[in-house]
C-alpha positions in Angstrom: -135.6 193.2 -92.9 -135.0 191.6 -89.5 -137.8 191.6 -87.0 -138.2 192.6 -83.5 -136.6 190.9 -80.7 -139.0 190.1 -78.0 -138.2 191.3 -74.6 -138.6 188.0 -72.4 -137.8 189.2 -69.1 -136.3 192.3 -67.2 -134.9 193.4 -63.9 -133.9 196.0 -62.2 -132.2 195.2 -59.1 -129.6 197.7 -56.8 -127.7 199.3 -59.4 -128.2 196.4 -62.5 -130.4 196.4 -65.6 -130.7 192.9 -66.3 -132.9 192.5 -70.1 -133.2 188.9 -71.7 -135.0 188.8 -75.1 -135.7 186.3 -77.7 -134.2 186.0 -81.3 -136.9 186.8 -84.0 -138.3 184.2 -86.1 -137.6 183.9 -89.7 -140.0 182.8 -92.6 -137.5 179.5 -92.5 -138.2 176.6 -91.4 -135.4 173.9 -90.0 -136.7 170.1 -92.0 -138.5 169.4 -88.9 -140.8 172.4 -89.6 -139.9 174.5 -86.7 -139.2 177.9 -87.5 -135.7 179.6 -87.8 -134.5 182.8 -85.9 -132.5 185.1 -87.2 -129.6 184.1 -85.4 -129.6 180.4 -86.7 -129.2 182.3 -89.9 -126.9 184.8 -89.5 -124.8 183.1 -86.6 -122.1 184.8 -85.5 -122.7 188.1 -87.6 -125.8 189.2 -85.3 -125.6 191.5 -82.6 -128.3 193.4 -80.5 -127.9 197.1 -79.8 -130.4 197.8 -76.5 -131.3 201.9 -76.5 -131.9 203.2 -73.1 -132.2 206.3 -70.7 -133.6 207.9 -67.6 -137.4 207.4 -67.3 -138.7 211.4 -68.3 -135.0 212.0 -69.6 -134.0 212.6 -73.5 -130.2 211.4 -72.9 -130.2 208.1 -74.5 -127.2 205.4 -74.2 -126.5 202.4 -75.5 -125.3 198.8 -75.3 -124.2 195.8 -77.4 -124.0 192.0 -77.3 -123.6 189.1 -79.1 -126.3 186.7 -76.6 -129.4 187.0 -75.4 -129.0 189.2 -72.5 -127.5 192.4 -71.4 -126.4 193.2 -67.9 -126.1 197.2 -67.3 -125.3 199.5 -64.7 -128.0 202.2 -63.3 -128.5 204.5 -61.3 -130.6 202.6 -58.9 -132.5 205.4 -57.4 -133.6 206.2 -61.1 -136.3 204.1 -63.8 -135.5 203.3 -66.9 -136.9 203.0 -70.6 -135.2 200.6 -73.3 -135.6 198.9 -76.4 -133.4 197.1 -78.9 -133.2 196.2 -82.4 -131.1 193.6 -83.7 -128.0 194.6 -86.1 -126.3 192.8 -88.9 -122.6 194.6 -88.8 -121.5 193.6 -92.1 -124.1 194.6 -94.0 -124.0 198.0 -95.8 -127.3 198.4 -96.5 -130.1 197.3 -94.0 -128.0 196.7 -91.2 -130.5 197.4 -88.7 -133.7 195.5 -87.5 -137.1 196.5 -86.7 -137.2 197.8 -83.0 -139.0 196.0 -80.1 -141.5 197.5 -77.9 -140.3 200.4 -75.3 -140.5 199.1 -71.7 -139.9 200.6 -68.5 -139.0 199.7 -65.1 -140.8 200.7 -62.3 -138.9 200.5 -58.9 -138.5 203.5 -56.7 -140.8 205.2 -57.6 -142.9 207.7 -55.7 -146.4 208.6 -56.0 -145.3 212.1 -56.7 -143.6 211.1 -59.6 -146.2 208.6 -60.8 -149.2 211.6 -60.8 -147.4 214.8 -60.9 -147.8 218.0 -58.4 -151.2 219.2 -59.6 -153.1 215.7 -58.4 -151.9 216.6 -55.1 -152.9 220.7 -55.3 -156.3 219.8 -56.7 -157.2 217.4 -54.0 -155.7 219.8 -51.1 -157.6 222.5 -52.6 -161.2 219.8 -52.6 -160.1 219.1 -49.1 -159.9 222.4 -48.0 -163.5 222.9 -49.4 -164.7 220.0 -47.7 -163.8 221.1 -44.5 -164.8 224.8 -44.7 -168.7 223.6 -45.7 -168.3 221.1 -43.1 -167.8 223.8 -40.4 -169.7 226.7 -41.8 -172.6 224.9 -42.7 -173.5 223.7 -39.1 -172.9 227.3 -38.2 -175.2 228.8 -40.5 -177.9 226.3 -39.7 -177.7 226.4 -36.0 -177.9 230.7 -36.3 -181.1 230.1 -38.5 -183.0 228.1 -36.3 -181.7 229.9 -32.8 -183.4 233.2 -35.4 -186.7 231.0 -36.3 -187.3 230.2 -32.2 -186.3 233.6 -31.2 -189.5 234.6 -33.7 -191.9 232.2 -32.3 -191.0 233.7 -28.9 -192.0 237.6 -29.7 -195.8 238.8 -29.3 -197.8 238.7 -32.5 -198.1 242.7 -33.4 -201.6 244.3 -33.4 -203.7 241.3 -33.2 
């Protein structure tokens, strides 16, 4: 089974996806004692499939390459999710690699976006709480008191 690639690095400038990533490591070992990746083993038969789509979309695409890097073109207005696995074409049986972690980018993005609709309704609706006690309070007080001297003012009754 090959293992996850490693995502080292990604970018999202304009309208480009740049994604570099790191070959596996093998069990292996090169005389030295440094591990092997999977591409010092399988050379020229490896290639890396990188899955991606629209951040809070279900539409996935993908891409293939033969280094260590893929170079894509995005919406830039948009963020995007990705991962990849690495692929042994002629295999007929376990062609396919364990899949790296999912990453997203994050640029132009907006708050609404990043907290949703409701955030904003529940703190308008705090707000407008906030104020109404701020102004009927005072209000309510200052009637109460003008009442309590208005009181001390009148003539005791039958005394």
């Amino acid at each position: 089974v090959l293992g996850k690639p490693e995502i080292q690095n990604y970018t999202q400038k304009g309208s480009k996806l740049n994604v570099v990533f790191q070959d596996p490591l093998t069990p292996y070992t090169f005389p030295n004692g440094s591990f092997q990746s999977i591409r010092d083993i399988f050379q020229h038969d490896l290639e890396y499939k990188l899955y991606y789509w629209k951040d809070q979309s279900s539409g996935k695409k993908d891409a293939t390459t033969k280094s260590h890097a893929f170079e894509l073109s995005v919406d830039s207005s948009k963020n995007y999710c990705f991962y990849m696995q690495g692929i042994i074409p002629s295999r007929r049986e376990n062609r396919n690699g364990q899949e790296s972690v999912v990453v997203c980018t994050s640029v132009g993005r907006n708050i609404l976006d990043e907290y949703g609709a409701e955030v904003f309704i529940i703190i308008a609706v705090i707000a407008i709480v906030v104020i109404t006690l701020a102004i009927v309070l005072p209000v309510i007080l200052c009637k109460r008191k003008k009442a309590k001297a208005a009181r001390e003012k009148e003539p005791l009754n039958g005394v």
